[in-house]
C-alpha positions as CSV (number, residue, x, y, z in Angstrom):
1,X,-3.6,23.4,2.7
2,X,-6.6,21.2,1.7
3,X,-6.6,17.9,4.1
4,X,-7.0,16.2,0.1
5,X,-4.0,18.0,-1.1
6,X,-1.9,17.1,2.0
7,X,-3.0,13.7,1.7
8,X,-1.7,13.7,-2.1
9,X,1.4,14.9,-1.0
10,X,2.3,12.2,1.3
11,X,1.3,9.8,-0.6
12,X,3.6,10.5,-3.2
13,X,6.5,10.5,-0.8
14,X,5.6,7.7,0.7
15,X,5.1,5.4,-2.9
16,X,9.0,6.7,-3.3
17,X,9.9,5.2,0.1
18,X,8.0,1.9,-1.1
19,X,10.3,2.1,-3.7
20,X,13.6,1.9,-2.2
21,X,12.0,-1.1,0.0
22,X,12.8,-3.7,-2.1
23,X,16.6,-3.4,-1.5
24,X,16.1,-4.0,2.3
25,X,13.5,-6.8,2.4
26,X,15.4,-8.8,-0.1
27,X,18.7,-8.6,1.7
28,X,17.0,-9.5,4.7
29,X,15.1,-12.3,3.4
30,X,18.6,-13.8,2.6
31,X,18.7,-14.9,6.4
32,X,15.0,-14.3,7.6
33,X,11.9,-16.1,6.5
34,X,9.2,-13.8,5.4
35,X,7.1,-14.1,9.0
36,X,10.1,-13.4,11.1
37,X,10.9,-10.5,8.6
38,X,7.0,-9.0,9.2
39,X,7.7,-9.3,12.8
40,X,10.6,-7.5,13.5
41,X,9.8,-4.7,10.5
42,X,6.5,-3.7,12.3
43,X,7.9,-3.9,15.7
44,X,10.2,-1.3,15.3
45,X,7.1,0.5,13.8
46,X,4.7,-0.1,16.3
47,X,7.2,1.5,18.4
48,X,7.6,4.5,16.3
49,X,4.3,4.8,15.9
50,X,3.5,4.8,19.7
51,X,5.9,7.6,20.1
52,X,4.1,9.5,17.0
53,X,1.0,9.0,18.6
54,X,2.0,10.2,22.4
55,X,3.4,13.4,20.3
56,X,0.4,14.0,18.7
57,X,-2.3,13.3,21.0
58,X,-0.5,13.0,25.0
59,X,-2.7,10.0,25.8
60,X,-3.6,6.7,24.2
61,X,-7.5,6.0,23.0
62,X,-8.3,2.6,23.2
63,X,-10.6,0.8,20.6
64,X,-14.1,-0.5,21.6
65,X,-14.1,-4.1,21.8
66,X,-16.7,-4.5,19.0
67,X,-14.4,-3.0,16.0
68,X,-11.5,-5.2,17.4
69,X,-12.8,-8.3,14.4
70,X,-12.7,-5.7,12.2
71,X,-8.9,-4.6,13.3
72,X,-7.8,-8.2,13.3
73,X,-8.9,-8.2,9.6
74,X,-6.9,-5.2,8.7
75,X,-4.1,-6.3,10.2
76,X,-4.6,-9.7,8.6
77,X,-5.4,-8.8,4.8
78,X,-3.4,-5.7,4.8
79,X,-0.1,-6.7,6.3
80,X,0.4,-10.5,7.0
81,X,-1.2,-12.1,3.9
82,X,0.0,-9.0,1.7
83,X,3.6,-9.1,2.6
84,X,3.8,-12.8,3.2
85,X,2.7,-12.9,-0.3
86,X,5.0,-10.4,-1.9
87,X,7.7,-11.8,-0.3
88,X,7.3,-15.3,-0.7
89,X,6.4,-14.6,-4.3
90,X,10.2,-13.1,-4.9
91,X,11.1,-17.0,-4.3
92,X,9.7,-17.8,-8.0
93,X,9.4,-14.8,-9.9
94,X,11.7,-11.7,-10.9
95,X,11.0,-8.1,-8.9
96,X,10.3,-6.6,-11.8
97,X,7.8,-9.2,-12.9
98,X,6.4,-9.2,-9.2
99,X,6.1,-5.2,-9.6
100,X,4.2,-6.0,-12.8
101,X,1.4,-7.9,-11.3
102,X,1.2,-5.6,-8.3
103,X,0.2,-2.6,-10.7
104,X,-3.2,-4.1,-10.7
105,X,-3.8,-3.4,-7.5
106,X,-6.3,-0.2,-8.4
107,X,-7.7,-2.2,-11.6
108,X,-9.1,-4.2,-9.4
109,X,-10.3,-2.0,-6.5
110,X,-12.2,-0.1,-9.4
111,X,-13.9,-3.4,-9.9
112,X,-14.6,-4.1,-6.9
113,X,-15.9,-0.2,-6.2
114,X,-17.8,-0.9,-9.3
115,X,-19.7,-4.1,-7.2
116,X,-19.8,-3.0,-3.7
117,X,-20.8,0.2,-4.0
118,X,-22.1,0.2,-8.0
119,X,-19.3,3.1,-8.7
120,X,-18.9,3.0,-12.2
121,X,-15.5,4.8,-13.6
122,X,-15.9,6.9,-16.1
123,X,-13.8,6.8,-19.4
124,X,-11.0,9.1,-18.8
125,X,-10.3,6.4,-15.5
126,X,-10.6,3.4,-17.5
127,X,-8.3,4.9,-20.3
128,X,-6.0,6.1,-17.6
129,X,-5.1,3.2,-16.0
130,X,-5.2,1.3,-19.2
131,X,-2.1,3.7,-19.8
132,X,-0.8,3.1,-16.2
133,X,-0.6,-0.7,-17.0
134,X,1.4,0.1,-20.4
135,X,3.5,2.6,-18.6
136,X,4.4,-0.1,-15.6
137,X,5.4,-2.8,-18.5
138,X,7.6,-0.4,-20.6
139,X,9.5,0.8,-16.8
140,X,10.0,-2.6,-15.8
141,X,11.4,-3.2,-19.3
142,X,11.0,-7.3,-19.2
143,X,11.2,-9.6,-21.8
144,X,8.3,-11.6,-23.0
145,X,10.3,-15.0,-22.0
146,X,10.6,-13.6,-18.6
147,X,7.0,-14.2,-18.1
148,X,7.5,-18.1,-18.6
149,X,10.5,-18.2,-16.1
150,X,8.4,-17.9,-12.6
151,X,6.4,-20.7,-11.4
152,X,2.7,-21.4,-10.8
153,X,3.1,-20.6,-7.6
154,X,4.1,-17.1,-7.7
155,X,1.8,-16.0,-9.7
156,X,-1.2,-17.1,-7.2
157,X,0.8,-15.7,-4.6
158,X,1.6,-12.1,-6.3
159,X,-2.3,-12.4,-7.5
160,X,-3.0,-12.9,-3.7
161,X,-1.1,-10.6,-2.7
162,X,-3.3,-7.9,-5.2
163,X,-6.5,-9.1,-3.5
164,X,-5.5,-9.1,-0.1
165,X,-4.4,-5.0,-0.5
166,X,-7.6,-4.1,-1.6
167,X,-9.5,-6.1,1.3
168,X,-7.6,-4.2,3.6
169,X,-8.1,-1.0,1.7
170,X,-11.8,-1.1,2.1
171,X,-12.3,-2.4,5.4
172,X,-9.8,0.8,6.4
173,X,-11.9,2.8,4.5
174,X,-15.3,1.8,5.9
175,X,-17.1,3.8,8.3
176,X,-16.9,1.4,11.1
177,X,-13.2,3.2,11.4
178,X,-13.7,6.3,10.0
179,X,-14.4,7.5,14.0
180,X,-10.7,6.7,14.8
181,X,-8.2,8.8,14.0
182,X,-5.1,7.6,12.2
183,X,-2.7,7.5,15.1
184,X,-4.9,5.2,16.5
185,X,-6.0,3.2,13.7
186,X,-2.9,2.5,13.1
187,X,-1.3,1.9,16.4
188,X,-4.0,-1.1,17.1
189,X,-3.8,-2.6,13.6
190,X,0.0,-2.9,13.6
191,X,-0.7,-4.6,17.4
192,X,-3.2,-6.8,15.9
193,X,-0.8,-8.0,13.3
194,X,2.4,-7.9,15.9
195,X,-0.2,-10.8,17.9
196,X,-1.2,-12.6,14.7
197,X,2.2,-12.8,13.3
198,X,4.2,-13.7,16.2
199,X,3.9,-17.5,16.5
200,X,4.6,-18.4,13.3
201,X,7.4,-15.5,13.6
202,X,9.3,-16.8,16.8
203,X,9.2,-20.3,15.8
204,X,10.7,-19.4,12.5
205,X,13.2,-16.5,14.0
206,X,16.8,-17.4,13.5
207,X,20.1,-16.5,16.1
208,X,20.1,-13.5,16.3
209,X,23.7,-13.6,15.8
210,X,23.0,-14.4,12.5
211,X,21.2,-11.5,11.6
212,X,24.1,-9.3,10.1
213,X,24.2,-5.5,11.0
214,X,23.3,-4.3,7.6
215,X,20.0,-6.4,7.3
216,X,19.4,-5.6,11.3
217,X,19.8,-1.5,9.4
218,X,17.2,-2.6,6.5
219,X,14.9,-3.7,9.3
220,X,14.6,-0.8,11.2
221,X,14.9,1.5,7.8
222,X,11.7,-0.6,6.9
223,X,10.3,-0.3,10.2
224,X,10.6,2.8,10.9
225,X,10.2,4.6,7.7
226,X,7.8,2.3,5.8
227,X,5.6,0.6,8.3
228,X,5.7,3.4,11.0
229,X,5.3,6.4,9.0
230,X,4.2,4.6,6.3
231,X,1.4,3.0,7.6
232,X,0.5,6.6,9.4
233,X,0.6,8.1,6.3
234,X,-1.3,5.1,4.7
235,X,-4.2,5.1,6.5
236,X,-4.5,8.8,6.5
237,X,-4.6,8.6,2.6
238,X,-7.2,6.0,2.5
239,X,-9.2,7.9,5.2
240,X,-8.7,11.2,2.9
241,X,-8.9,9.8,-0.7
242,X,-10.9,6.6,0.0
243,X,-9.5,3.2,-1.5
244,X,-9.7,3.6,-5.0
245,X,-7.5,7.0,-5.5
246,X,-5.4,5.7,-2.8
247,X,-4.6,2.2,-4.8
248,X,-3.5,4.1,-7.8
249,X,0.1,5.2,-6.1
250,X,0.8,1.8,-6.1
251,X,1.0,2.2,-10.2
252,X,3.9,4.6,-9.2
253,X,6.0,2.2,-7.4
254,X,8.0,0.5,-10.6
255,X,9.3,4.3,-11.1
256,X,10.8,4.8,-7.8
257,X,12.1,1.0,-7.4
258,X,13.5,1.5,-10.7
259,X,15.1,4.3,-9.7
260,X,16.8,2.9,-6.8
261,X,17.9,-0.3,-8.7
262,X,19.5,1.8,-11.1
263,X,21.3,3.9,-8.4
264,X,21.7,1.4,-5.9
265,X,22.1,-2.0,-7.6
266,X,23.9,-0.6,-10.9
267,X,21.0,-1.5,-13.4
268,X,20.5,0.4,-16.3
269,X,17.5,2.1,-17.0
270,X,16.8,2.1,-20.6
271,X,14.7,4.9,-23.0
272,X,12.0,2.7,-23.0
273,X,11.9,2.8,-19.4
274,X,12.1,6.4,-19.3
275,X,9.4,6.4,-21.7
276,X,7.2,4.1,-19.4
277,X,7.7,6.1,-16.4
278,X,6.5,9.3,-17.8
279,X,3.4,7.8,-19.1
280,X,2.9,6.2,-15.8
281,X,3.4,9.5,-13.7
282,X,1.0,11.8,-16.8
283,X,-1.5,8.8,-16.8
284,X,-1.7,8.6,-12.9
285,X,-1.9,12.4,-12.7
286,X,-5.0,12.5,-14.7
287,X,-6.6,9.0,-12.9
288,X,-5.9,10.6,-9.1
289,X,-7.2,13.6,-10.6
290,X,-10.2,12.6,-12.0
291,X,-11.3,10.1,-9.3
292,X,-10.6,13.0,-7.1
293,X,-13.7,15.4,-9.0
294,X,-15.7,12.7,-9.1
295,X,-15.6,12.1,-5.9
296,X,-15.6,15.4,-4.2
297,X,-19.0,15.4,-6.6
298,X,-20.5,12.6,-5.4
299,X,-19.6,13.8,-1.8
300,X,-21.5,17.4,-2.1
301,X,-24.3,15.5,-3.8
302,X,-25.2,13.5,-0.6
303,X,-24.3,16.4,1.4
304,X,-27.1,18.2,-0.7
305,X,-29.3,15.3,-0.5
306,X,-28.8,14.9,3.2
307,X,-29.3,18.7,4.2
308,X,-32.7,20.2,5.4
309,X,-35.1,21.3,2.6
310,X,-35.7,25.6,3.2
311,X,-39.7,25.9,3.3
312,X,-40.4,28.2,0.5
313,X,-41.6,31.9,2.0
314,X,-45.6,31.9,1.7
């Protein structure tokens, strides 16, 4: 199996765990601020990722001391701001409107592509995630008035949530890490945000008597699952399909959490919703797949460019 292929794979299961993790985080916020939440979801998966890693490799490979800055900033952009964020922002706006917003994640790490590295997406992208957008609306099924309900503040902080996942997707996509191996890479970002995380964490950090049985279960489902295999799985995907392809699952991520709050919370899912998810999953199909070809192009064109010139026979 192609490494791409694999990495498409997982991926996809991995944007339908993201989906069921709603359900957890906002039962647990019920009792747990978001900090104290972040701390005790990634240390149950720094500790399945330990194990994962000691599996998979037998011994543990420390980072050099000069890419440490650059871990700090993963584990700051890509887990700390983004989830403080996202879950602060369920304070003042609906999930569904939250979801919304969060579907322009990869509209905006095609900009930024198109700035940093002067990547310009071609039309069957633009039109495709033009259609994801439309798709994510029609899933979530909101009203127009529900746009007015939230307040000013959760919009910046869902927006800020959008911009701090694509800093953290290219700096884990940069070639500074692209020596590590994802075991690794993630092990020592999820320590980096267990050390950044844990002041404000502890001082926030209720009884633990009051932490109910079924939210200490979300915890560890979210731990374990999401930010342990999840995060393995993450940065494998951005290492694999770079930060662009790997943004678009995020457009997928109204299907699944619809799903589950049909199943799970009783909601009915409407045709329009249907509708919405099919035109999300056809429109991402083609996006993934056409960023993929254009990249595996642009890959064996600096290959070509990169590789000896053959003297011509005399």
């Amino acid at each position: 199996m192609k490494q791409t292929t694999k990495a498409h794979i997982l991926m996809t299961l991995l944007v339908i765990s993201w989906g069921f993790d709603y359900v957890p985080a906002k039962l647990g916020l019920e009792i747990l601020e978001p900090m104290s939440l972040l701390f005790l979801k990634y240390s149950f998966g720094l500790v399945t990722l330990l194990i994962i890693k000691f599996i998979i490799t037998r011994n543990m490979v420390l980072p050099k001391l000069r890419d440490i800055p650059i871990f700090l900033l993963c584990g700051l952009f890509g887990e700390i701001l983004y989830f403080y964020c996202e879950y602060s922002a369920m304070d003042h706006l609906p999930v569904s409107l939250l979801t919304i917003i969060l579907g322009f994640v990869p509209v905006i790490s095609v900009a930024a592509e198109r700035m940093i590295y002067k990547r310009s997406p071609n039309r069957v992208i633009i039109i495709g995630i033009g259609f994801c957008i439309l798709g994510i609306i029609f899933v979530i099924g909101s009203d127009w008035h529900i746009i007015f309900e939230g307040r000013a503040i959760g919009y910046i902080l869902a927006f800020g949530a959008v911009i701090s996942w694509n800093i953290y997707n290219f700096i884990t996509a940069s070639e500074k890490l692209q020596k590590y191996d994802s075991a690794t890479l993630s092990c020592t970002q999820l320590i980096c945000t267990l050390c950044l995380c844990a002041p404000m964490a502890w001082h926030s950090m209720p009884p633990m008597a009051e932490i109910t049985t079924t939210v200490w279960a979300g915890i560890a489902w979210i731990g374990i699952v999401d930010s342990g295999f999840g995060f393995l799985i993450m940065v494998y995907g951005l290492q694999k399909l770079g930060p662009t392809t790997s943004a678009l699952y995020s457009d997928f991520m109204p299907v699944s959490s619809t799903f589950f709050s049909a199943v799970l919370l009783h909601e009915t899912i409407t045709r329009l919703q249907v509708v919405g998810g099919i035109i999300v999953v056809i429109a991402g199909f083609f996006v993934i797949r056409e960023k993929g070809r254009l990249d595996e192009a642009r890959q064996a064109r600096l290959q070509a460019e990169d590789s000896p010139q053959t003297p011509a026979n005399c």
